[in-house]
N, C-alpha and C positions, 0 to 999 in steps of 0.2 A: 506600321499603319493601323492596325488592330492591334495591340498587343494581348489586352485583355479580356477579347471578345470571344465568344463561342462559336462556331465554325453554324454559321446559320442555313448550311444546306445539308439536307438530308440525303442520304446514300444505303441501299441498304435494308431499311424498312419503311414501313407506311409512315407517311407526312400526319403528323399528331392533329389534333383539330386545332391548337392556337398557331401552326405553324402552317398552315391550310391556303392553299395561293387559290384564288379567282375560282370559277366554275359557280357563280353568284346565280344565274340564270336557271344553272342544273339544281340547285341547292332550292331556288324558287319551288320549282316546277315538283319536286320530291313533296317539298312540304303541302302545294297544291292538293297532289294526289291522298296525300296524310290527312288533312283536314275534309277533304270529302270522300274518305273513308273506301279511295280507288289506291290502285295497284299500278306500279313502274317497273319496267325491266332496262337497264343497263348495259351498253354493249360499248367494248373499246379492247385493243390489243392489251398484249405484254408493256405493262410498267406506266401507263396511263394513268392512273391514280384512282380505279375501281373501290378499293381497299380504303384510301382514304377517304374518297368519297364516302364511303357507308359508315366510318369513323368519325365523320364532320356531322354529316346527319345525327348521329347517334349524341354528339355533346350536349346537353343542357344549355349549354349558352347559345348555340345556334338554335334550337327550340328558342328562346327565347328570345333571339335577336329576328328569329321570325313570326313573332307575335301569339307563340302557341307556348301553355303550360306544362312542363314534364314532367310533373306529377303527375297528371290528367290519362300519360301512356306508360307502358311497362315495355322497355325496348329492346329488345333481342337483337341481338349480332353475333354469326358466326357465319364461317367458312365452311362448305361440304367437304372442304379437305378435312378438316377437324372430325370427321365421321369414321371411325375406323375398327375394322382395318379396313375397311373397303365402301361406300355407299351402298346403301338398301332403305327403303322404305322405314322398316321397323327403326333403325338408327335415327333417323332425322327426326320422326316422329322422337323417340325417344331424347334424341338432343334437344329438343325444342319446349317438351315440357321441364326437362331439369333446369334449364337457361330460366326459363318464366318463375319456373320455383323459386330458384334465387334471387329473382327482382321481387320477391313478394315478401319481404323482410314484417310487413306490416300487416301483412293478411295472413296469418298462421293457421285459417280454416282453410283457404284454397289451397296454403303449401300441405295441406295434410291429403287434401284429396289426389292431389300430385300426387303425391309419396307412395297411397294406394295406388294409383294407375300405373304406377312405374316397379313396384314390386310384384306387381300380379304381373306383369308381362302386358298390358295393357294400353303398352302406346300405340296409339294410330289417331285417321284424324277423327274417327269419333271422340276420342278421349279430348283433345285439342278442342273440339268443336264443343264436349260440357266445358269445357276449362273458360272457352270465350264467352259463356253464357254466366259463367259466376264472376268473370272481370266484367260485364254487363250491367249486373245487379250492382256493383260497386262504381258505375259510371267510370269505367276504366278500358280503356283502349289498347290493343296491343298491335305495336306496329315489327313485324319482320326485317330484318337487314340480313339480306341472304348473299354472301359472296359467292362466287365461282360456281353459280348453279349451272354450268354446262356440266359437271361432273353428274349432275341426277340426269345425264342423258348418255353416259355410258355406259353403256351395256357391260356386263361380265360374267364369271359362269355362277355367280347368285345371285344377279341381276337381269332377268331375262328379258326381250323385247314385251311379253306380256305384265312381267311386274311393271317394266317404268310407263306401259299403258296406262295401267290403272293406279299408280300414284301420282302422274301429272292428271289425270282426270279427278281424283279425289282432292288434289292442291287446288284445280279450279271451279270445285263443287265448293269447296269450302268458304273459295272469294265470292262465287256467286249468288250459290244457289242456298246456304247453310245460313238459319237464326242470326248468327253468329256474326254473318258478314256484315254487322252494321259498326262490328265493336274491335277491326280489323285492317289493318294497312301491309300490303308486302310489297315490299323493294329487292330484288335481286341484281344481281350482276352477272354478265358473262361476258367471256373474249370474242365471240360472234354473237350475231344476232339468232332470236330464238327459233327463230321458223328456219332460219340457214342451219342449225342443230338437230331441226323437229325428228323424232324419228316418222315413222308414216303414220298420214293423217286417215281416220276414219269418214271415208266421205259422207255417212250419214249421222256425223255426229260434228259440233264446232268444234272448231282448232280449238287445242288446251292452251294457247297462250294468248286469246285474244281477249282477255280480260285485262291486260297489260296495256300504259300506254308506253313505248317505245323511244328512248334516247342515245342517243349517242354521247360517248365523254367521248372529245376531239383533242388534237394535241394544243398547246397555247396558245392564245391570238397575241397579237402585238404589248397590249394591256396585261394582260397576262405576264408576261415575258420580266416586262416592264417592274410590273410588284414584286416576282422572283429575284430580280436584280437589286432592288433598295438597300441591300446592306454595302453595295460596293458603292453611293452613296455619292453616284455621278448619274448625269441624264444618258437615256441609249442616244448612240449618232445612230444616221441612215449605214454606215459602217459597220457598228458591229451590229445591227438588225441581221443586215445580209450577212455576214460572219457566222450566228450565231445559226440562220435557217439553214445554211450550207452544209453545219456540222451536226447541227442536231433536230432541224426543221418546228421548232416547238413543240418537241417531244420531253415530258416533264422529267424522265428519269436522265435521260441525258443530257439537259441541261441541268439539272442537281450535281451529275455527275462533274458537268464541266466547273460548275460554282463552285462548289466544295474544293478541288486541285487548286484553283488559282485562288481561293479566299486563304487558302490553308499556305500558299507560298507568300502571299502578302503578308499575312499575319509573321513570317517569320521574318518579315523584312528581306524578301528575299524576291527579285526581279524577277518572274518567270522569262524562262528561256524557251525560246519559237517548238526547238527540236525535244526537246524534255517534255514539255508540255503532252507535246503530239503521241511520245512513245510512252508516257503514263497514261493520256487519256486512252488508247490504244488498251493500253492492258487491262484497265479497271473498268472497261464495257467488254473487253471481250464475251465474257458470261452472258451477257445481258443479247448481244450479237447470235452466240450460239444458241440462246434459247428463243431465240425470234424466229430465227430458219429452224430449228426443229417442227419450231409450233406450225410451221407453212407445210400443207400436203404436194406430194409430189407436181403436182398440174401446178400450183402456185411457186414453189423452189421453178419449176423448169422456165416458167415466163420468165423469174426473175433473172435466172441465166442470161436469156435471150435479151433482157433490157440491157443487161451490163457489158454484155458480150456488143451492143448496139452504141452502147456510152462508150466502150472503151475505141472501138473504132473511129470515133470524133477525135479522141485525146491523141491517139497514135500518129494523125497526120500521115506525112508520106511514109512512114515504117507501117502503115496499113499493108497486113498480108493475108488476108481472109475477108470473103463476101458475104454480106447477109443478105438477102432479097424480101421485097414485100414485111420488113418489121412492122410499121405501122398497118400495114394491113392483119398481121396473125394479131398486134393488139387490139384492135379494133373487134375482131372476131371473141377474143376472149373479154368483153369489157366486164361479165359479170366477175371473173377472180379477179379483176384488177377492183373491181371497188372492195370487193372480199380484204383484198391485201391493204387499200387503200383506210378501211374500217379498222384492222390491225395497227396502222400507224407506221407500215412496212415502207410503202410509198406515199406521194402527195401529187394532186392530179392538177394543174392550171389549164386554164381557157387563153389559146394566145390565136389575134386574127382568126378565131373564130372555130379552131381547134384545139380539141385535149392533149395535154402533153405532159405523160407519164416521167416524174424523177421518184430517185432514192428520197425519201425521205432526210436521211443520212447519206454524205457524201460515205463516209466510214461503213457504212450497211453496205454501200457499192462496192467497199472495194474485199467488204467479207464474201460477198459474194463470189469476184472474182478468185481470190485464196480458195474459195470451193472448189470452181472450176480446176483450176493449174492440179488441186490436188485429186483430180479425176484419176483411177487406176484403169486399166483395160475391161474389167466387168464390169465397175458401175457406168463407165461409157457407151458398153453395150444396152445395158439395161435403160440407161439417160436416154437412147435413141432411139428403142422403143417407145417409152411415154413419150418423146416428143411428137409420136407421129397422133397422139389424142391431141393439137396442139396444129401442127404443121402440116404439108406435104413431104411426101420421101424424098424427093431435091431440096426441101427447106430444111428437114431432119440433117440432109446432109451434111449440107452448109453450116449448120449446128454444130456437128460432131468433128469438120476441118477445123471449126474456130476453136474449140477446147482441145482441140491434141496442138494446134498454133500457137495457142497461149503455154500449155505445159512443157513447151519446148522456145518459149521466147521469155522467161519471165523477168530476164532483166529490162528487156525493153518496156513490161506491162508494167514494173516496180518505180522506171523513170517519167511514163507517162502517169503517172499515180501520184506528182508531186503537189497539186493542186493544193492539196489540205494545208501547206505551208502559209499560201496566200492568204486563208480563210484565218488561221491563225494567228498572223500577224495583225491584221484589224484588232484582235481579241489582244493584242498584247498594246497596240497602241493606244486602245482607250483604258486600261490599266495600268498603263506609264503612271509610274512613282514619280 
């Protein structure tokens, strides 16, 4: 069907800027802030397209195709992970002018005053702040692409609650209050949002993040979905829409994930099969599943226990052997981690007759969840039924702690009610009928 095509989804690493699906609104709104010389901060889970994002911004063609000159700016992009061996202050700074040095191939007087700032030991943001006043003189703007700035909010033992004081306060002295901020654009990203990160705010001083204005990357809309699809080079049916939300919700890495399997068995002329399908996609997100629940703190893992443990008792029917009481009440009570988790891309929240109605995002996230569960031992059960009680009542903790030791003594019956994902996949296999 393809024979000489290139497997046109990405798995793996960042989506390249020509290979860059939708998010047209967030790409506006960046360049908004770029040209009037204000500040963006970025929030969205694991695998959301953070990374590319700040990659697509960064191309010269997109400058361009947004009506802005990239000569005109000197554009920095890195990662805080790249800061090693650990985040500090001095590091960033010092990342930050050697990155500028190198964009300055054509200014050999500013790369020299670099060169001094950065041999003397001299990075911080004064140095930064003359550095913006000599791309000033040169009518030259320097716009930031900061990925995974939640790491400049973890603390460590040379990172103490007082340094990352006074480096997020010196980052938004910079944007605001410094000569400098006229010839200045920052864009960062993070997996939460920044005041949900803050450490404690000075009450007699403003919040260091409110110089930012505030986005979310959300998972794909329908259009979205849509453009990701064009290589299989068929319209979507109402069919596999619902197929594709069930397995993967318009979450970008897992539909790449699903694309890439079946483009890569078309292309060998080869028919995908319902149950192959299932247990390769299975495999080649698992990482991607285990690093989702990691990144969820214990109060978030424990709700989602409780969603699944509440899903699975619908699937079981009359093999229903364990009672949960008041769920939609304990969610209801916790709505702020549920949007917490919802901002992740963990879950996805609808309005039905007039109520919220908490699903997996992934039917697959549900049922990693439950695999947690089953593989409950007797101390982390005990310890599960403590936290539950930040969460529950001690008869609802109960009721908790009967259903996971019910499930890790029933899991064939949990394994048969878990057949769902079959149906979802056959949609997917009939509008890819050869």
């Amino acid at each position: 069907m393809y024979p000489n095509s290139q497997n046109p989804f990405v798995v793996g690493t960042p989506v390249a800027p020509e290979k860059f699906i939708g998010r047209r609104s967030l790409i506006q709104t960046a360049f908004d802030q770029i040209n009037n010389r204000s500040h963006l901060a970025v929030w969205g889970g694991l695998g959301t397209g953070k990374t590319s994002l700040l990659a697509k911004i960064a191309s010269p063609d997109t400058w361009r195709q947004n009506g802005q000159d990239p000569s005109s700016a000197v554009i920095v992009r890195f990662s805080c992970e790249a800061i090693e061996p650990y985040f500090t202050p001095t590091g960033f700074w010092t990342k930050t002018l050697s990155l500028i040095k190198d964009h300055l191939q054509t200014e050999p007087e500013i790369q020299e005053q670099i060169n001094t700032l950065l041999e003397e030991d001299r990075a911080s943001r004064d140095s930064l702040r003359q550095i913006l006043g000599e791309l000033g003189k040169k009518q030259k703007l320097l716009v930031l692409l900061i990925d995974d700035y939640d790491i400049a909010l973890d603390q460590h033992q040379e990172y103490s609650d007082e340094n990352m004081q006074k480096f997020l306060g010196e980052c938004r002295n910079l944007a605001v209050h410094s000569e400098g901020k006229r010839n200045l654009s920052i864009i960062v990203t993070s997996k939460k949002r920044l005041n949900d990160l803050s450490p404690r705010l000075n009450p007699n001083q403003s919040p260091w993040y409110n110089h930012y204005l505030f986005r979310q990357i959300k998972p794909f809309d329908n259009t979205e979905i849509e453009e990701l699809l064009k290589p299989f080079n068929k319209p979507i049916t109402p069919e596999l829409r619902q197929a594709l939300g069930e397995i993967a919700g318009g979450h970008p890495t897992l539909l790449q994930n699903a694309g890439f399997s079946l483009y890569q068995e078309l292309k060998n002329n080869n028919e995908p099969q319902k149950e192959e399908f299932i247990k390769e996609f299975e495999q080649n997100t698992q990482p991607f599943f285990d690093s989702l629940w990691q990144r969820c703190n214990n109060k978030e893992q424990n709700l989602l226990m409780l969603m699944a443990l509440s899903k699975l008792r619908g699937h079981l029917h009359s093999k229903r052997r364990y009672d949960l009481k008041d769920v939609d009440l304990i969610l209801t009570q916790n709505d702020r981690i549920l949007t917490s988790l919802e901002e992740q891309g963990v879950i996805k929240r609808v309005v039905a007759n007039g109520n919220n109605t908490s699903n997996f995002t992934s039917s697959l996230m549900e049922k990693w969840v439950l695999q947690e569960i089953w593989n409950s031992n007797e101390d982390s059960l005990k310890q599960r039924q403590k936290e539950f009680l930040n969460l529950m009542s001690h008869q609802q903790s109960e009721n908790m702690k009967n259903a996971i030791v019910w499930i890790g003594k029933n899991k064939n019956d949990v394994m048969a009610s878990l057949q769902f994902a079959g149906n979802i996949v056959q949609k997917i296999m009939q509008f890819l009928a050869i």
